[in-house]
C-alpha positions as CSV (number, residue, x, y, z in Angstrom):
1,X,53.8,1.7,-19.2
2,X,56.4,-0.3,-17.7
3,X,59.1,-1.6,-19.8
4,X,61.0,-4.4,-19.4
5,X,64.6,-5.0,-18.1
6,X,67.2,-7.2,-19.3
7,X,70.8,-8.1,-17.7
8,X,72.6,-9.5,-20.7
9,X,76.4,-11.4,-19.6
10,X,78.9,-11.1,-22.4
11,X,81.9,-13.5,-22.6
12,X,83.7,-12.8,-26.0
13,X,86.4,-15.8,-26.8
14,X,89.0,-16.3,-28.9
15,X,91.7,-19.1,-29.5
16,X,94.7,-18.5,-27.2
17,X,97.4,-18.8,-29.9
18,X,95.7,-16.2,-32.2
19,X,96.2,-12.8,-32.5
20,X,94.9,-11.2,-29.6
21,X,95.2,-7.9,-31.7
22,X,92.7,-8.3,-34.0
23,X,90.8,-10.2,-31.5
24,X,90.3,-7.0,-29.5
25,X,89.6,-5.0,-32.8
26,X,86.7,-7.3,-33.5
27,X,85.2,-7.1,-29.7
28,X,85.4,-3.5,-29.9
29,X,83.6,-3.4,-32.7
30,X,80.1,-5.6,-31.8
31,X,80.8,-4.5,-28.2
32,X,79.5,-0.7,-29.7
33,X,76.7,-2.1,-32.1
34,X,75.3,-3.8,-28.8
35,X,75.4,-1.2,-26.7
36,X,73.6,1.2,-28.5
37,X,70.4,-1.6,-29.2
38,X,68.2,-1.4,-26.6
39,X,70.2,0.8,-23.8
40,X,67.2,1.7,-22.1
41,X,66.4,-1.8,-21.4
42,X,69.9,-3.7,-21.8
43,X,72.1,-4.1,-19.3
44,X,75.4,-5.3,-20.2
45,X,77.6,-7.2,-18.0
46,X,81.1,-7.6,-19.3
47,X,84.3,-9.4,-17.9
48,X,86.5,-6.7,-19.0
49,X,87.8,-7.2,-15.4
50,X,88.8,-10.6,-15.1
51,X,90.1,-11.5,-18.6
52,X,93.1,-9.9,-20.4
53,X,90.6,-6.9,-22.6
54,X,87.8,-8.4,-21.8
55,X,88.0,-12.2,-24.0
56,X,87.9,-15.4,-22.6
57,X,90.4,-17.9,-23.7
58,X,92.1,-19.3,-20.7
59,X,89.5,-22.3,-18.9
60,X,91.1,-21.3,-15.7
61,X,89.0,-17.8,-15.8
62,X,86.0,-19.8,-15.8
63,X,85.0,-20.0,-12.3
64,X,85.5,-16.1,-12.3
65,X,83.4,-15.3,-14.8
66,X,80.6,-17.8,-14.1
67,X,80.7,-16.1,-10.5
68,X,80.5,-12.7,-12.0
69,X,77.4,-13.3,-14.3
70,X,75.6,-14.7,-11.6
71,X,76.1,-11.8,-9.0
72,X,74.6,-10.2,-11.6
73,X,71.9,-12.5,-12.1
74,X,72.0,-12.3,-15.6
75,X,68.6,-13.0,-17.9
76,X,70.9,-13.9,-20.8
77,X,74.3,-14.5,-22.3
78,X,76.2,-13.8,-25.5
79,X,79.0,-16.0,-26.3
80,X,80.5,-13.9,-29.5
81,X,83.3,-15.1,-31.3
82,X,86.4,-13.5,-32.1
83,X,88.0,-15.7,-34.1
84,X,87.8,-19.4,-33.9
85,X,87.5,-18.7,-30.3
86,X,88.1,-21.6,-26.9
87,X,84.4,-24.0,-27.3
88,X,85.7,-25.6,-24.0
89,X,85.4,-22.0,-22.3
90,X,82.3,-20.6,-24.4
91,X,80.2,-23.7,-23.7
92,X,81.6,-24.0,-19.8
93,X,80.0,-20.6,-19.2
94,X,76.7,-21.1,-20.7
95,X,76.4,-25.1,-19.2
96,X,76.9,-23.0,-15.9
97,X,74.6,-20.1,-15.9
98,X,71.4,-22.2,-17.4
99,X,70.1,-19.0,-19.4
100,X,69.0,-18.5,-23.3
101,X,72.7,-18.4,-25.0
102,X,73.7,-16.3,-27.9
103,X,75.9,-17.3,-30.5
104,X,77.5,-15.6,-33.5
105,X,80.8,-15.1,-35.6
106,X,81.9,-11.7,-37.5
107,X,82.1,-13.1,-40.9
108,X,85.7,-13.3,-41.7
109,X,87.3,-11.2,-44.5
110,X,89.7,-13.2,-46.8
111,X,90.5,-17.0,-46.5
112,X,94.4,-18.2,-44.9
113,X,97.2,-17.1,-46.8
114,X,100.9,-18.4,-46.8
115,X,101.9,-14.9,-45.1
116,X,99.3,-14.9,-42.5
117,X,96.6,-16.7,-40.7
118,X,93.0,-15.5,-40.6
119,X,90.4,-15.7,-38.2
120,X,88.5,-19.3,-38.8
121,X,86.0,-17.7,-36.8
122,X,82.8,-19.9,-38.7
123,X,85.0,-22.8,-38.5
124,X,85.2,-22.2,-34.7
125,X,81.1,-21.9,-33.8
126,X,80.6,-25.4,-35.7
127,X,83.0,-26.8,-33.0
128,X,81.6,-24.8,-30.3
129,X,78.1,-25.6,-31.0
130,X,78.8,-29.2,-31.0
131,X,80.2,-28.7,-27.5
132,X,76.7,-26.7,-26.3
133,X,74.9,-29.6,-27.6
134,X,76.7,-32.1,-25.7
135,X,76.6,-30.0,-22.2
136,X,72.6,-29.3,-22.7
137,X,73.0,-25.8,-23.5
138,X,70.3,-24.3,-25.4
139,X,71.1,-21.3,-27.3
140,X,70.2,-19.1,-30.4
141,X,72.2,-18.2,-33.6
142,X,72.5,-15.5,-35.5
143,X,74.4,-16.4,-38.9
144,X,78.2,-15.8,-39.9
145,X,77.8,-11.9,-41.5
146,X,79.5,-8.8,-40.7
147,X,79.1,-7.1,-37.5
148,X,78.0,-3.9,-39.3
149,X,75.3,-5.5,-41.3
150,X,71.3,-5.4,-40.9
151,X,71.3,-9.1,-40.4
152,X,73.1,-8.9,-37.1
153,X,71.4,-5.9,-35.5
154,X,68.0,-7.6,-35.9
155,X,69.3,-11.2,-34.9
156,X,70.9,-9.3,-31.5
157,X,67.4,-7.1,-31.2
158,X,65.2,-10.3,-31.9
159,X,67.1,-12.4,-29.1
160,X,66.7,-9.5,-26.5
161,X,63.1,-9.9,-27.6
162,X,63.1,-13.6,-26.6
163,X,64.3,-13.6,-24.0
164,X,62.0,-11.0,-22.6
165,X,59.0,-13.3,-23.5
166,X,61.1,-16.1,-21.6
167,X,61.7,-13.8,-18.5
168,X,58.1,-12.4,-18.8
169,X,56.9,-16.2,-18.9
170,X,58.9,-17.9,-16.1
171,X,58.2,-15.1,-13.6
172,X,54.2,-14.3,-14.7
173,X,51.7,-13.4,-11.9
174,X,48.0,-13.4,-13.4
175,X,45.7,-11.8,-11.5
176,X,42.2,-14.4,-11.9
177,X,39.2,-12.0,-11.3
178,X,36.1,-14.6,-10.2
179,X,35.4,-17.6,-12.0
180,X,34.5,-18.4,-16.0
181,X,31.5,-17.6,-17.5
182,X,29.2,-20.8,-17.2
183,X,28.7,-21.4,-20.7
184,X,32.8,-21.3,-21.7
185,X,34.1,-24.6,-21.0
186,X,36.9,-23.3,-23.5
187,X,38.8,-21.2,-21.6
188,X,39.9,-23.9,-18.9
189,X,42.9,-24.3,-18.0
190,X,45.0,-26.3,-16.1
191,X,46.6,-23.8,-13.5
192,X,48.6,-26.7,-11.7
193,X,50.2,-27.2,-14.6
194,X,51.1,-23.9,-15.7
195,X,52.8,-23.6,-12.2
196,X,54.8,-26.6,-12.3
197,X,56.0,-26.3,-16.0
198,X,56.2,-22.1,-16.7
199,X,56.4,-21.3,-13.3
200,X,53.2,-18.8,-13.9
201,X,50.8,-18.5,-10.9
202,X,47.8,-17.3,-10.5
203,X,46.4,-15.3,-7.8
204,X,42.6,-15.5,-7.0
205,X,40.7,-12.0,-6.5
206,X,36.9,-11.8,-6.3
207,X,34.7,-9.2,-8.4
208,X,33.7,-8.0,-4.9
209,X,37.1,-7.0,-4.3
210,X,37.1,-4.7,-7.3
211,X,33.9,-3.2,-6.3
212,X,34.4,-2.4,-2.5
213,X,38.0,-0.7,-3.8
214,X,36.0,1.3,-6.5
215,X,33.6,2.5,-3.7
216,X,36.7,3.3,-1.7
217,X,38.4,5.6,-4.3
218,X,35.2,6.8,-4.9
219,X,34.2,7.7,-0.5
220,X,37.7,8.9,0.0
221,X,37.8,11.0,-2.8
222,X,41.4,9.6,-4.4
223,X,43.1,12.7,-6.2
224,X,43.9,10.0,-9.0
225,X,39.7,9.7,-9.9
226,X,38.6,12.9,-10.4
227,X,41.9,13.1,-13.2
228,X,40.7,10.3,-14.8
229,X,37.5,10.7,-15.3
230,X,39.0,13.9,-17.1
231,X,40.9,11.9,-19.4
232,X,38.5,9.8,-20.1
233,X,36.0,12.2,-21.2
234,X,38.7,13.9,-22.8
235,X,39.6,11.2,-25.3
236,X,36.1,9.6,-25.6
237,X,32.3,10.3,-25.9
238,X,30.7,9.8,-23.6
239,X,27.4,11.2,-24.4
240,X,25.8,8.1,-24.5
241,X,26.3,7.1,-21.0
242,X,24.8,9.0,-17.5
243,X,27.1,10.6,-15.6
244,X,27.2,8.4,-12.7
245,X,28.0,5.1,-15.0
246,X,31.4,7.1,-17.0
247,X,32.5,8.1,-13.3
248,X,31.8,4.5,-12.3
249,X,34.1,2.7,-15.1
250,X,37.0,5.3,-13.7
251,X,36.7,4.1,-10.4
252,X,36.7,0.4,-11.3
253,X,39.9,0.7,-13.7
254,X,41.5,2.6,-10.8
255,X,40.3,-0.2,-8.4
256,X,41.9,-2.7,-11.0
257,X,45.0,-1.1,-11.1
258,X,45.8,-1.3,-7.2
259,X,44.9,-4.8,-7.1
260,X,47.1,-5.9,-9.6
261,X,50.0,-3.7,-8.4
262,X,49.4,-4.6,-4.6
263,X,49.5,-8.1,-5.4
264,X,52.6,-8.2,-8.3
265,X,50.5,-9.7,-11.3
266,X,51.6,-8.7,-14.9
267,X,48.9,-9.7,-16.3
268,X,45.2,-10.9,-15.7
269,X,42.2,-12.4,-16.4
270,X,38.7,-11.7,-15.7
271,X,35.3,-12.8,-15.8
272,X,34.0,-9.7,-17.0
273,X,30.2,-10.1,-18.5
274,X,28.8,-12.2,-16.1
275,X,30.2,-9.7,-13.8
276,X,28.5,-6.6,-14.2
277,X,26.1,-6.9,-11.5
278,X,28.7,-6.8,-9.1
279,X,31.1,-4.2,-10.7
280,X,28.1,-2.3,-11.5
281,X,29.4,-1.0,-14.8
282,X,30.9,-3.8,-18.1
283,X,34.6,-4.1,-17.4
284,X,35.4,-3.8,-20.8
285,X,37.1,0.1,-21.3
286,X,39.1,-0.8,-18.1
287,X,40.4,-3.9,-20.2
288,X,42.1,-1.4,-22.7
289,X,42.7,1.1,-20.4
290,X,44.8,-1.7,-18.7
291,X,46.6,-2.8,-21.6
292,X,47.9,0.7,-22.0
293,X,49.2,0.8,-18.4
294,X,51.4,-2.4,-19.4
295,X,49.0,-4.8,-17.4
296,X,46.7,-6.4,-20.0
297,X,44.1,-8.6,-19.3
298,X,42.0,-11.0,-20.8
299,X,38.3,-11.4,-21.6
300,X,36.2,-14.0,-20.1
301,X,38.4,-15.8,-17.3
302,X,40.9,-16.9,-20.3
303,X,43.8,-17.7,-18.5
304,X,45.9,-19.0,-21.4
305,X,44.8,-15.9,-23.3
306,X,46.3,-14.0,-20.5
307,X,49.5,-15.8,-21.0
308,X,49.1,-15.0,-24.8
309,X,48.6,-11.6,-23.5
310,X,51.7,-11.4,-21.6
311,X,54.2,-12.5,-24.1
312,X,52.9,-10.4,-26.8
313,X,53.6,-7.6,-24.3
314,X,57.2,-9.0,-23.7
315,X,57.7,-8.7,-27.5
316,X,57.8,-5.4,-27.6
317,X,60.4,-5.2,-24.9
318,X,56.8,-3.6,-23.0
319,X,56.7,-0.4,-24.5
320,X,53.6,-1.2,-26.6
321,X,49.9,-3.0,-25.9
322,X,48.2,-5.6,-28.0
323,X,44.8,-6.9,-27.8
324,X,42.8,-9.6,-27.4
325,X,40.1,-10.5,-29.9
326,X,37.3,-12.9,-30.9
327,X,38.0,-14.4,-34.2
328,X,34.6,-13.5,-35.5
329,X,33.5,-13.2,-39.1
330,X,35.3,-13.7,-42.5
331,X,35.6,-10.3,-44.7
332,X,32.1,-10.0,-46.9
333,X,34.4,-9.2,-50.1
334,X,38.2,-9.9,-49.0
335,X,38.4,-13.5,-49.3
336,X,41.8,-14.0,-47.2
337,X,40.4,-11.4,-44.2
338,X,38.9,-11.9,-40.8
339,X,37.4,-9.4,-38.6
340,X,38.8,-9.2,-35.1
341,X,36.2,-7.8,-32.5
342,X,35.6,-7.5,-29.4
343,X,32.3,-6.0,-27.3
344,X,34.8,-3.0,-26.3
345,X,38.0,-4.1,-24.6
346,X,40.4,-2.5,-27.3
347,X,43.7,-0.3,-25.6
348,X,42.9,3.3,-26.7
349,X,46.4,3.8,-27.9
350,X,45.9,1.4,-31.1
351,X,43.2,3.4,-32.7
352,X,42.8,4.4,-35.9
353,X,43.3,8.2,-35.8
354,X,40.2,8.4,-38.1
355,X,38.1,6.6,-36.0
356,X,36.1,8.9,-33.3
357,X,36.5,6.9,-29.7
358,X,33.0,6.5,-28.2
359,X,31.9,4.8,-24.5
360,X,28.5,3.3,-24.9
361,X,27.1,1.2,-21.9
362,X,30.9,0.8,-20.3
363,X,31.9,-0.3,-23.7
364,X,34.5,1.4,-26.0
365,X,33.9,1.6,-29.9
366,X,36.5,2.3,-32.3
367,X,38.7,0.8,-34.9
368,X,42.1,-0.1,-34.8
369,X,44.8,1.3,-37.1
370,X,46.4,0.1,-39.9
371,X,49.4,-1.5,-39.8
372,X,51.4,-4.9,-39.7
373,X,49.8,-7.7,-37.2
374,X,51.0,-10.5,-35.4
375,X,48.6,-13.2,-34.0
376,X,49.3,-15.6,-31.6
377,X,47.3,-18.1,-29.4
378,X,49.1,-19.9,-26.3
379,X,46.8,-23.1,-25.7
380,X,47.0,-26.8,-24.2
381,X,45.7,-30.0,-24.7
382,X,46.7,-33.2,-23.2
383,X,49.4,-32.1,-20.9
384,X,51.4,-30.6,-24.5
385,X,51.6,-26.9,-24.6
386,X,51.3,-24.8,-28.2
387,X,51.8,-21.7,-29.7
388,X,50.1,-20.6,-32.5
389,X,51.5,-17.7,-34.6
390,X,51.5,-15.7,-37.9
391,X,51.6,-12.2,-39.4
392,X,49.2,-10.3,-41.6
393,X,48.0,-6.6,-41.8
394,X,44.9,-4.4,-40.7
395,X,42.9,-3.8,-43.8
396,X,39.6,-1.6,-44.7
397,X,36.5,-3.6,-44.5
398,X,32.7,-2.8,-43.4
399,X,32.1,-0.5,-39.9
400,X,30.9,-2.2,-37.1
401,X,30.7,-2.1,-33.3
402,X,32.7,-2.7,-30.4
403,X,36.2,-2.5,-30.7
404,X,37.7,-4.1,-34.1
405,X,39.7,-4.7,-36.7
406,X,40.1,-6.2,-40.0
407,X,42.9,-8.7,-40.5
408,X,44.1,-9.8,-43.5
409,X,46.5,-13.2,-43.8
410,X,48.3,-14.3,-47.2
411,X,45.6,-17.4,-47.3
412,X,43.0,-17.1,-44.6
413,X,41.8,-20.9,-45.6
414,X,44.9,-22.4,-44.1
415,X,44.9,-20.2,-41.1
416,X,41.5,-21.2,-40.5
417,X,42.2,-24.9,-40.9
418,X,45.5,-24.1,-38.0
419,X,42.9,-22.7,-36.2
420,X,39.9,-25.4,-36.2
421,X,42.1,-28.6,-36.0
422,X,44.5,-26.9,-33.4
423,X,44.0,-26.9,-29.6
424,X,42.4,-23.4,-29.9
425,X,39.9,-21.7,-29.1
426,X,38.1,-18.2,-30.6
427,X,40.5,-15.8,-28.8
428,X,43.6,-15.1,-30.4
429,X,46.5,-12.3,-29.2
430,X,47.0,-9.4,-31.6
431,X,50.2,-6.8,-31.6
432,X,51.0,-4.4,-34.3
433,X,54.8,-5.3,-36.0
434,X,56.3,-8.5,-37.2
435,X,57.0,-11.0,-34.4
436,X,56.5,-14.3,-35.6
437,X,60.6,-15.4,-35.5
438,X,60.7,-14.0,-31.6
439,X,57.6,-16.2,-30.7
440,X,59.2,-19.2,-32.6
441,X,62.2,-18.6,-30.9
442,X,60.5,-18.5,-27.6
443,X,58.6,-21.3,-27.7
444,X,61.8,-23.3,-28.2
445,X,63.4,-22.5,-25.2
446,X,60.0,-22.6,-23.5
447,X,59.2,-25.9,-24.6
448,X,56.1,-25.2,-26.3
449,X,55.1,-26.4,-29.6
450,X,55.1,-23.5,-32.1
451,X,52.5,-24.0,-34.4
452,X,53.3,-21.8,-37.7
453,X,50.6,-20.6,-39.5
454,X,52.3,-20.7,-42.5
455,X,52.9,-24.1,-42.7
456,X,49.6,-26.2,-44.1
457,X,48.5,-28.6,-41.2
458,X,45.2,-30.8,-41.6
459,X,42.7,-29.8,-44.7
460,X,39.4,-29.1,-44.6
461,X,36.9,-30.9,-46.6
């Protein structure tokens, strides 16, 4: 699975008549917390080089630093305070490199005494934000609290998760496999648009496609097929299908693969069902398999559920898969639980452990494990773009087939209600943790409406 890569500018200030001595001591200090979130995916660019230890606080170093950051073509910047810290260089920065902003403040330790003068460093982020505001900077805040704390390890981890969804978004290549399904005027969307406000393009590639590659890997005897098929049968039953059809399902995922890597999509969607005659095997186990290779796709042509797909991946900073389900039946005894199925498209690295894995017609069965959830649906209607999101957990409920899960919401009526009145549709986006802040977050600086599914909207009879 690929993970994602992030170039993160950091431009610490302070206020040029206060001490640079403690100013240092507090840089050095959230300068190590930083570094050691993320390192595998954080790159951090610092100005160590053109500013006196590594603080900006003269507006003449400006230029320099703006020129730095984007040589590096940075994905982000953090603006941390050292004390009250120079708004007129914090904000000149960010007005210049156009890219999500982060502020934040060590909380200071003792107010101004006759003896000595403190840092004023919460003093200094209400004037610096006022600054941001007026030079169109958007940016994110973590609040005033000590650098060692909780509170400021997750704000710094959840921004370098928004960001990732607003990378992910603003550079997305979905691979469309055929058309919709006749009957699903539901999943149509507005391409044109996506282009010209997320910058997401999709990239047309025929079923046929897939299945003269498949019969490729197949005639020329790939060393990568006869592997897989191994795995495959080492992870799942496959009893129930021939021979030739488990072989055939390898050779289509594989044929998948290289057509989304040869032609730079992240994610995809396909027409799947109405397909089958072409591919000559249901698409659905190279759906999952897909998701756990870090390319998910989505069921049924649903290009907005790709994009939903997509940033659920980018949560996770790409090194886990989510799912896409149908939103199908409400729990027969758990009043606040919905079952989230689909025919078979499930990645394989989300089951339960105690659920055998089983391929049945092309189709995987098994249940997904328990755990924390968070849903989300990216949808439009009438030019306005929404997200819908919430959290909730995987509970036991009834067996069933397909791929599935039960999902459990504090009050299922009022996500319901979000659901039926919003611009939605029966597909939502599932990944296992709590990520409802980072999509908020997201949305903002993506424009979209974020549609809280914890906040009541329009009742039901």
């Amino acid at each position: 699975m690929k993970k994602q890569s992030i170039v993160l500018g950091v431009a610490p200030t302070k206020r040029s008549f206060l001490s640079m001595e403690e100013a240092k001591r507090q840089k050095d200090k959230f300068m190590a917390v930083i570094r050691s979130i993320h390192p595998d995916v954080v790159t951090i660019v610092d100005i160590d080089d053109i500013c006196e230890n590594g603080i900006l606080y003269e507006t003449a170093k400006i230029p320099a630093v703006v020129d730095k950051f984007k040589a590096a073509k940075i994905d982000a910047l953090f603006t941390p305070h050292c004390d009250f810290g120079e708004e007129q260089c914090a904000a000149g920065v960010a007005a210049a490199m156009k890219v999500p902003t982060l502020m934040w403040g060590a909380r200071d330790e003792r107010p101004n005494t006759d003896e000595s003068r403190g840092r004023d460093t919460q003093c200094g982020m209400f004037a610096c934000t006022k600054v941001m505001k007026r030079f169109g900077v958007q940016y994110s805040y973590i609040w005033n609290c000590e650098t060692e704390s909780e509170d400021f390890k997750n704000g710094f981890d959840r921004f370098i998760r928004v960001v990732s969804v607003v990378k992910t978004v603003k550079n997305l290549r979905i691979a469309k496999f055929g058309a919709r399904p006749v009957p699903f005027m539901s999943v149509m969307a507005n391409e044109a648009d996506l282009a010209t406000r997320f910058g997401i393009t999709t990239i047309p590639i025929s079923p046929n496609a897939i299945a003269a590659r498949a019969d490729k890997i197949v005639e020329e005897k790939d060393p990568r097929y006869e592997e897989y098929l191994a795995d495959i049968k080492s992870r799942m039953d496959t009893s129930a299908m021939m021979e030739q059809q488990v072989a055939r399902a390898a050779a289509v995922k594989l044929a998948v693969q290289d057509l989304m890597v040869e032609n730079n999509c992240g994610a995809a969607a396909m027409e799947c069902w109405s397909a089958t005659s072409i591919l000559g095997v249901p698409i659905c186990m190279t759906l999952g398999e897909m998701a756990d290779e870090g390319m998910p796709i989505s069921c049924e042509t649903d290009i907005n559920g790709a994009v939903t797909l997509a940033m659920l991946h980018a949560v996770t900073l790409g090194k886990e898969s989510e799912f896409l389900a149908d939103l199908t039946i409400r729990h027969p005894q758990n009043d606040n639980a919905e079952l989230l199925w689909h025919c078979g498209p499930f990645p394989y690295s989300l089951k339960d452990p105690a659920s055998k894995a089983r391929l049945v017609g092309g189709q995987e069965r098994f249940e997904l494990k328990k755990g924390d959830i968070t849903l989300c649906r990216f949808d439009d209607i009438d030019g306005k773009y929404y997200l819908f999101g919430g959290e909730g957990r995987a509970v036991d409920g009834p067996e069933t087939n397909g791929t599935y899960v039960w999902f459990e919401a504090d009050n299922w009526k009022r996500w319901e209600e979000k659901l039926m009145f919003g611009p939605y549709i029966h597909h939502v986006g599932g990944i296992y943790g709590n990520y409802k802040p980072v999509l908020r977050e997201a949305a903002r600086y993506l424009g979209m409406i974020f549609d809280d599914a914890d906040e009541q909207g329009v009742y039901s009879l």
